[in-house]
C-alpha positions as CSV (number, residue, x, y, z in Angstrom):
1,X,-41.2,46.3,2.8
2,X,-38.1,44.4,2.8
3,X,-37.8,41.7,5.7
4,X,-34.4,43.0,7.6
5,X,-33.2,39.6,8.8
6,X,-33.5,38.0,5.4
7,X,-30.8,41.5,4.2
8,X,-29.0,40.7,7.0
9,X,-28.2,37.1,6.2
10,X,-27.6,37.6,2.6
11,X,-25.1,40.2,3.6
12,X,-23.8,38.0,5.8
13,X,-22.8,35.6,3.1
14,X,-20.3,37.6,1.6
15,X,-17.2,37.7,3.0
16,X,-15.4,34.4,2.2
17,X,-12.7,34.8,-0.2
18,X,-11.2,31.3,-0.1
19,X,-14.7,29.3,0.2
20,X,-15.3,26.2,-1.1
21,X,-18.1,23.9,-2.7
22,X,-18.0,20.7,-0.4
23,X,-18.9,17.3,-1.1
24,X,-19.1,17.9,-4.9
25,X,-16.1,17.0,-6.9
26,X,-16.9,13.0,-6.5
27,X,-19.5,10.8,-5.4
28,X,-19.2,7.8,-3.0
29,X,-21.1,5.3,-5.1
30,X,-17.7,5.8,-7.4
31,X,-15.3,5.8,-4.5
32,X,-16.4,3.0,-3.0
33,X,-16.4,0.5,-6.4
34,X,-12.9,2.0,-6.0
35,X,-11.6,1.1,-3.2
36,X,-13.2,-2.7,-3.6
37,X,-11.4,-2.9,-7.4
38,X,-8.0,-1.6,-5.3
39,X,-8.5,-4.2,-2.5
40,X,-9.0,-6.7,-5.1
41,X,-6.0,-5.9,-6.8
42,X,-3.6,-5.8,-3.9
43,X,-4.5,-9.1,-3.3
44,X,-4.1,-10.4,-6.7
45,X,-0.6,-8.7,-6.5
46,X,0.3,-10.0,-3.1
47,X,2.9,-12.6,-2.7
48,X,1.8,-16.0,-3.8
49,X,3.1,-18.1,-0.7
50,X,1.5,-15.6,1.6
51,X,-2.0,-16.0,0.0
52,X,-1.3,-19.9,-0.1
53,X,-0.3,-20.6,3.7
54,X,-1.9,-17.3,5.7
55,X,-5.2,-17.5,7.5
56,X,-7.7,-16.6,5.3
57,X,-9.7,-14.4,7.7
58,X,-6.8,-13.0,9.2
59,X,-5.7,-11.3,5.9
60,X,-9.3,-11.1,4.8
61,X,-9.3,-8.6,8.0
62,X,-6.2,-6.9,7.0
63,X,-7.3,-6.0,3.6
64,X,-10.7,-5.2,4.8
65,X,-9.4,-2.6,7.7
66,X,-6.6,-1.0,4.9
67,X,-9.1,-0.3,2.1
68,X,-12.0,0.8,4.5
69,X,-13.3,4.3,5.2
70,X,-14.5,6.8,7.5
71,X,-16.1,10.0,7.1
72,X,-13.9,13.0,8.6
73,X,-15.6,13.9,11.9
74,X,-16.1,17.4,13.6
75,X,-14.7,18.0,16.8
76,X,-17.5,19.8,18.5
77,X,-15.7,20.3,22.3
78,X,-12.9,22.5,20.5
79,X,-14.7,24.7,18.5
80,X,-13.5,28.3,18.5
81,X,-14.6,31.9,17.2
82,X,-12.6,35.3,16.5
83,X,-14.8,38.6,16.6
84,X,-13.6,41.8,15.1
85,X,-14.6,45.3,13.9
86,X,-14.7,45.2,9.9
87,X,-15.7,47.5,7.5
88,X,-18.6,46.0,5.8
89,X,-20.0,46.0,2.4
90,X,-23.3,47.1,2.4
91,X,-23.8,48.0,-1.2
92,X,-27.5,46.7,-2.8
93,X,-28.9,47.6,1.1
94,X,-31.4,49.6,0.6
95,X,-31.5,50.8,4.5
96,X,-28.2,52.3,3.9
97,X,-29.3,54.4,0.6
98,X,-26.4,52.1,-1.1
99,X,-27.6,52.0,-4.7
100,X,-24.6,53.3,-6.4
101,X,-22.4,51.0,-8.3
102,X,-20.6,51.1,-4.8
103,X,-18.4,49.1,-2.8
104,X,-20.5,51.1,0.2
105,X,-18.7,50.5,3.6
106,X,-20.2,51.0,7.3
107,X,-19.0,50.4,10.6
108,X,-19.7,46.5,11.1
109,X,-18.5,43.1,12.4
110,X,-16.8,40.3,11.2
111,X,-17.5,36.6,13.2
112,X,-14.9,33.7,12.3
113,X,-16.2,30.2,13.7
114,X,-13.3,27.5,13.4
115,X,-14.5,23.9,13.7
116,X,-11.6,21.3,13.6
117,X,-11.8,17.7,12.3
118,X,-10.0,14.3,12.2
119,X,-9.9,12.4,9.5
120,X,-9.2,12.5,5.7
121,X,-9.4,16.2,4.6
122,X,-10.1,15.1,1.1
123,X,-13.3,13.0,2.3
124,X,-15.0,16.3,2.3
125,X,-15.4,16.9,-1.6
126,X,-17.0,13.7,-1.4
127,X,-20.9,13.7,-2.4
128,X,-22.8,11.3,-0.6
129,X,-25.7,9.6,-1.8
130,X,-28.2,12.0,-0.2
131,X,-27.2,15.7,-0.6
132,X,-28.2,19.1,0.3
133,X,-28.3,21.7,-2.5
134,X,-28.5,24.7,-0.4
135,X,-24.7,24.2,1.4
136,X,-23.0,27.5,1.0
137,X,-19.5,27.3,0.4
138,X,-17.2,26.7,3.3
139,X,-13.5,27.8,3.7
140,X,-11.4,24.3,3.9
141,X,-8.1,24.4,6.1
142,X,-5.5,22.0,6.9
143,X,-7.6,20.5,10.1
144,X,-10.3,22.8,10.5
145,X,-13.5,24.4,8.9
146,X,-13.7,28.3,9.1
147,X,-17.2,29.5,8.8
148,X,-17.3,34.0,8.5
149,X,-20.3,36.4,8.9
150,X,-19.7,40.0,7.6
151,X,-22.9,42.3,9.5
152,X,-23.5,45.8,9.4
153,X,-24.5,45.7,13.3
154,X,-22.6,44.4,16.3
155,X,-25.3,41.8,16.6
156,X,-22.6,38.5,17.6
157,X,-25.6,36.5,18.4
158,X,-27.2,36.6,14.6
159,X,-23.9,34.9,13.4
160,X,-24.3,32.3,15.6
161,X,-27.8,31.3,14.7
162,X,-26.4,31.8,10.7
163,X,-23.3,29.2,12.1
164,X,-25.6,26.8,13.5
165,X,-27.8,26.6,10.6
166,X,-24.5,25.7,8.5
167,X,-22.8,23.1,11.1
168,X,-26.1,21.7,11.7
169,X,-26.2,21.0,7.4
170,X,-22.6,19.6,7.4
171,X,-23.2,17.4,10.0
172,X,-25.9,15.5,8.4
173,X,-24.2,15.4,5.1
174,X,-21.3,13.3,7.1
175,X,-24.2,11.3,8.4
176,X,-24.9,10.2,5.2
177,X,-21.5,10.0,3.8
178,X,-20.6,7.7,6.9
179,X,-23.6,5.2,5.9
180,X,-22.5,4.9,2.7
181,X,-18.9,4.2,3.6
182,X,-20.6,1.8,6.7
183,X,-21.8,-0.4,3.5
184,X,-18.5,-0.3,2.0
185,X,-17.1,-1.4,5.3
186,X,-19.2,-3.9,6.1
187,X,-19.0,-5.8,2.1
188,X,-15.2,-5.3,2.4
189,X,-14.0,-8.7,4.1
190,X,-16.4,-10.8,2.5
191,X,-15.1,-9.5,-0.4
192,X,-11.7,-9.8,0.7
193,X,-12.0,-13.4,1.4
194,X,-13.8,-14.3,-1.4
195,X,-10.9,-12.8,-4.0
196,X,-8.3,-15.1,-1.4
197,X,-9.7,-18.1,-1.4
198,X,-10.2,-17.6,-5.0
199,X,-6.0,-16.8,-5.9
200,X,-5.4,-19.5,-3.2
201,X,-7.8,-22.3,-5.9
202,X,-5.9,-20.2,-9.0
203,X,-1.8,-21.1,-7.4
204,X,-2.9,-24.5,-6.1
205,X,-4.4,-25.5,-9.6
206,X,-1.4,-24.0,-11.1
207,X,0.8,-25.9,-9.0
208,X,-0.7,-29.3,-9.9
209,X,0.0,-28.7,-13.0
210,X,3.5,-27.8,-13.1
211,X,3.9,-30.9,-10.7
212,X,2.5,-33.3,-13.3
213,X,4.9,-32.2,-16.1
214,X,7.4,-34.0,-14.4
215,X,10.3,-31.7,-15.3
216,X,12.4,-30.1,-12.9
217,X,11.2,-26.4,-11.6
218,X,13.0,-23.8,-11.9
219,X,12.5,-20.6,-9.4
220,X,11.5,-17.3,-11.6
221,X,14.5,-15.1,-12.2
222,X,17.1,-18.0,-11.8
223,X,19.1,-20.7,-13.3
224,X,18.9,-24.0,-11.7
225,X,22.1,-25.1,-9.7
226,X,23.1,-27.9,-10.8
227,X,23.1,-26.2,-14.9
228,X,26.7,-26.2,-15.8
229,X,28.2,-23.0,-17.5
230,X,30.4,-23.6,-20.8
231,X,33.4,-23.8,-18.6
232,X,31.5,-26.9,-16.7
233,X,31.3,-24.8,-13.7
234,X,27.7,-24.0,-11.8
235,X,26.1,-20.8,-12.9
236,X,25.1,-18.4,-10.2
237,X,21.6,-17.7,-9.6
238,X,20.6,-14.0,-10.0
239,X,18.0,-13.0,-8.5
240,X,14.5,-10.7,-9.9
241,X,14.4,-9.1,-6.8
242,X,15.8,-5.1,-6.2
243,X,18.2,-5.1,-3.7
244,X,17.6,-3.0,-0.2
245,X,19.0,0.2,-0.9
246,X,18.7,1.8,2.3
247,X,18.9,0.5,6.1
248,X,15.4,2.1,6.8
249,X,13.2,5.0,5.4
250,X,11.7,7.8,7.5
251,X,7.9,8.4,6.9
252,X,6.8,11.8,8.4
253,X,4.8,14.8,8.2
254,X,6.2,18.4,7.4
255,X,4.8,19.6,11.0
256,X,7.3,17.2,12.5
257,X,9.9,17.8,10.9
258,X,12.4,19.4,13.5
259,X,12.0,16.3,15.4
260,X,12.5,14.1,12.5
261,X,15.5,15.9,11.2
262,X,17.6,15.8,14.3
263,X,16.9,11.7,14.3
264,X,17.6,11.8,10.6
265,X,21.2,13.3,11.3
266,X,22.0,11.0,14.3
267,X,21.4,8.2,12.3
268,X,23.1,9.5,9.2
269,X,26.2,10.2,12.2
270,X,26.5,6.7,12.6
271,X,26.6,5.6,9.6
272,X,23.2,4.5,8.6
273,X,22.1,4.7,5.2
274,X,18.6,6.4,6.0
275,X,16.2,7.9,3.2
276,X,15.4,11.2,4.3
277,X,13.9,13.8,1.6
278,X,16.6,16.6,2.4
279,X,19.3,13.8,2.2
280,X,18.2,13.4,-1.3
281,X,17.3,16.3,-2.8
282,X,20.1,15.5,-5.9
283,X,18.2,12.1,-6.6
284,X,14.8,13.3,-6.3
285,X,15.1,16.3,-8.8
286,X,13.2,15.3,-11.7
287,X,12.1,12.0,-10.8
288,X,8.4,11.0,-10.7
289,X,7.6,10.9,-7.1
290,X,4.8,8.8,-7.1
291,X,6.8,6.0,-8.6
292,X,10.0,6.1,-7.3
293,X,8.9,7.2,-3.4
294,X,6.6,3.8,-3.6
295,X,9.4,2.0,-4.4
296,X,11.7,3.1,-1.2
297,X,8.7,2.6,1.0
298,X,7.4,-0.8,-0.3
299,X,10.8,-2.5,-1.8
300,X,14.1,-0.4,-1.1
301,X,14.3,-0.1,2.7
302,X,15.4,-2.5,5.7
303,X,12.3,-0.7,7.7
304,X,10.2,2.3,7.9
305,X,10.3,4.2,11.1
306,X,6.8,5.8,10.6
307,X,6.1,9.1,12.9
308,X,2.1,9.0,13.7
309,X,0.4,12.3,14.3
310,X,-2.7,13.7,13.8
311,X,-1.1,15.6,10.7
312,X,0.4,11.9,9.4
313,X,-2.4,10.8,8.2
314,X,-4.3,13.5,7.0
315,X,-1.8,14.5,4.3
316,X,-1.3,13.1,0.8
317,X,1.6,11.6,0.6
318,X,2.4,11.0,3.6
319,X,-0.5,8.7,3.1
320,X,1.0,7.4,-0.4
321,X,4.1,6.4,1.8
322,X,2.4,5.2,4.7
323,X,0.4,2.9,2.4
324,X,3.1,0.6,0.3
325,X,4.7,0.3,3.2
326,X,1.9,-1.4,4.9
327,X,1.6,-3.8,1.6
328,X,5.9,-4.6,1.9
329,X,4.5,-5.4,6.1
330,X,1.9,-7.8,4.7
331,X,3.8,-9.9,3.0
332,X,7.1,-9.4,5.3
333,X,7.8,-12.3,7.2
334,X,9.2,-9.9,10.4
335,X,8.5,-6.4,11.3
336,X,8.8,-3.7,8.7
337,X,6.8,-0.9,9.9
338,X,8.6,0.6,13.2
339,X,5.9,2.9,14.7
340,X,6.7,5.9,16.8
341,X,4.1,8.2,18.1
342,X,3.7,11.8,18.7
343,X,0.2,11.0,19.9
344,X,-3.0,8.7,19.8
345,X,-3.9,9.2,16.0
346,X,-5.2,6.1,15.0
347,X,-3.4,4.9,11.7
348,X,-5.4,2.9,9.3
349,X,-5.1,-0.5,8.4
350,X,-3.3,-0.9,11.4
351,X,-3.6,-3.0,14.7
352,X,-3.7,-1.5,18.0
353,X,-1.4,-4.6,18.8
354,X,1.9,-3.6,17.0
355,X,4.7,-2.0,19.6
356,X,5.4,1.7,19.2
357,X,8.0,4.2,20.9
358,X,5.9,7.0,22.1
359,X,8.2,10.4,21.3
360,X,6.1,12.2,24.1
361,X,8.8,10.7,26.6
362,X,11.8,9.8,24.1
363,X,14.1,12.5,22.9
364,X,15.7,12.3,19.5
365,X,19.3,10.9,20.5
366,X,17.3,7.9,22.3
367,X,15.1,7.1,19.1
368,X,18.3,7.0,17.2
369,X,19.8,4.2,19.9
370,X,16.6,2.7,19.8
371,X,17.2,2.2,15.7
372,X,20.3,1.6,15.9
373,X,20.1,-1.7,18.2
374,X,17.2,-2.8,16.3
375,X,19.3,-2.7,13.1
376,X,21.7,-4.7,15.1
377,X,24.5,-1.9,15.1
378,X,26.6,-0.5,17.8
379,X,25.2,2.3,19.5
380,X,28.7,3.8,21.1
C-alpha cells in the first residue's frame, strides 16, 4: 500500500508556477577569482598620485571592504504565511480514484510561507562549494523567498513540517556560501596591499627614469607653458580630462522615487544642473547605459547625492551607479558621495564614519537647501 504522507508531500510540490533553481547558475570558486582580478584592476586603474602618497593600509582597507562579499541572510523574526481554500490537483492520487488523464480537483488548501532577506538578491544563484542536490525550486521575489504547499486536506501543520524541511536546507547552503566568501574576505587586503605597494615600486621606478633623462616633463594632455605658438605667443594647455557636466547626480532606487523626484524638481527650480533619469529621457534613448550612466556617476558630476535603503543596494544598477561613484570618492581629494538615508542599510565599501542627512526627519524642500548650500548657492 502506498505510504499517504509520502502522496501527500509529492502533491504538495506542485503548485509553484514561478519557482526557481537556487544557487546553480554560478559557482563561488569563479566569483571570487572575480572579484580579486576586479580589485586588482581598480587599483591598477586608480590615480597614480593617490597610490603614490595614500596609506597603504588605509586603501588596502578600502579596496578590501568594496570588493568583499556577504552571503544574503534570512530574516527569521519577520517571517510570514497566507492560508487559503484552493482547489487542488489531485490527479495520479490513487485515494481519490484520479487515474484519468485529468486535471482532477478537490476541495483543498494552499499554504504561502514568505521569508524576507537582506542582502544581494543575485547571491542566491550562487553555488557554493558544498551543495545540496535535493533543493526544490523556490519562488525568488524582490526581498523575500515564498515557499507554497498545495494539499488535498486542511492539514496547515503538514506544510509547516514540509517548510521547515526546505528553510532548514537553505540555510545551510548560505552557511556554506558565507565560508567561502569569509576566505575571499579575509585574502582581500593582503591582496589589496600587495598589488599597491607593487604600482607604488612600478610609478616610482618610472619616475626615476624620466628624472634622469634630464629633459623637461611635460604633463599628459598638455603643451608646456613656456612653448611659443607660431605667432610667439604661449599656447594654452588643454586638458585630457571631461569636464563636469552636471552640478551633482542623484543615485536612487525606483521604490523611492516620489521622494526623490520632488528633490529632483526643487533643485532643478533653482537652477541646478542635476542628472535625474526623467530629466533625461531625450539623451538616454538609445545610448548604452552601462557606459554612459558610469560616466555621470564616476566623471561627469560635482557630487552624488546617494539615497540608502534597503532596496538601494539590492538592485542592479543602482549598484552599477553606487559603485563608480565610490572609485571617483577614492581618488577625490574632498567629498563626492553625499549620503542621505531612508534607513540603517548598511552600504558596501563604505565607512560608518562618513556624515549623512537622515530623510526620516528631513522633508524634501530641506534636502534641497541642504544641497544647495553645500554647492555654495543661494538658497532664497
Amino acid at each position: 500500500m502506498c505510504d499517504n504522507s509520502r502522496v501527500l508531500a509529492d502533491m504538495a510540490r506542485r503548485f509553484r508556477p514561478q519557482a526557481e533553481q537556487l544557487f546553480n547558475k554560478y559557482d563561488s570558486h569563479s566569483l571570487r577569482e572575480h572579484q580579486r582580478k576586479q580589485m586588482t584592476a581598480a587599483i591598477d586603474a586608480a590615480d597614480p598620485e593617490v597610490i603614490r602618497s595614500g596609506d597603504v593600509d588605509t586603501l588596502a582597507k578600502e579596496y578590501a571592504d568594496r570588493y568583499s562579499l556577504e552571503a544574503p541572510a534570512l530574516i527569521d523574526g519577520a517571517i510570514s504565511v497566507a492560508v487559503e481554500e484552493a482547489r487542488v490537483d489531485v490527479t495520479g492520487d490513487f485515494r481519490f480514484g484520479a487515474f484519468d488523464d485529468g486535471p482532477t480537483y478537490v476541495s483543498g488548501i494552499r499554504a504561502s510561507y514568505y521569508v524576507p532577506f537582506s542582502g544581494e538578491r543575485e547571491l542566491f544563484y550562487c553555488a557554493a562549494s558544498s551543495r545540496n542536490i535535493s533543493m526544490r525550486p523556490v519562488e525568488l521575489g524582490k526581498d523575500e523567498l515564498e515557499f507554497t504547499y498545495e494539499r488535498p486536506d486542511q492539514d496547515v501543520e503538514a506544510t509547516k513540517v514540509e517548510f521547515e524541511k526546505e528553510l532548514a536546507q537553505i540555510k545551510e547552503t548560505l552557511g556554506w556560501l558565507q565560508n567561502d566568501f569569509r576566505s575571499l574576505n579575509a585574502s582581500l587586503p593582503g591582496l589589496a596591499r600587495e598589488t599597491i605597494l607593487a604600482r607604488r615600486a612600478r610609478i616610482e621606478q618610472m619616475a626615476q627614469g624620466v628624472t634622469s633623462l634630464g629633459v623637461p616633463i611635460r604633463r599628459a594632455g598638455t603643451v608646456p607653458a613656456d612653448q611659443p605658438s607660431a605667432d610667439g605667443r604661449a599656447k594654452p594647455q588643454p586638458s585630457i580630462t571631461k569636464p563636469e557636466q552636471y552640478d551633482l547626480a542623484l543615485s536612487f532606487a525606483g521604490e523611492n522615487r516620489s521622494y526623490v523626484e520632488e528633490v529632483a524638481g526643487g533643485l532643478k527650480a533653482a537652477g541646478v544642473s542635476v542628472f535625474y533619469d526623467k530629466f533625461e529621457k531625450a539623451d538616454l534613448w538609445g545610448k548604452n547605459l552601462i557606459e554612459h550612466l558610469a560616466e555621470i556617476y564616476g566623471h561627469r558630476s560635482r557630487f552624488v547625492v546617494m539615497f540608502v535603503s534597503k532596496e538601494y543596494v539590492e538592485k542592479a544598477w543602482t549598484t552599477h551607479e553606487r559603485r563608480h561613484a565610490q572609485d571617483r570618492a577614492l581618488l577625490a581629494q574632498s567629498e563626492y558621495i553625499l549620503p542621505a538615508r531612508f534607513d540603517d542599510t548598511v552600504v558596501p565599501g563604505m565607512t560608518s564614519t562618513v556624515g549623512f542627512v537622515d530623510l526620516r526627519h528631513t522633508s524634501p524642500d530641506e534636502l534641497v537647501r541642504l544641497i544647495l548650500q553645500k554647492l555654495g548657492k543661494n538658497s532664497h
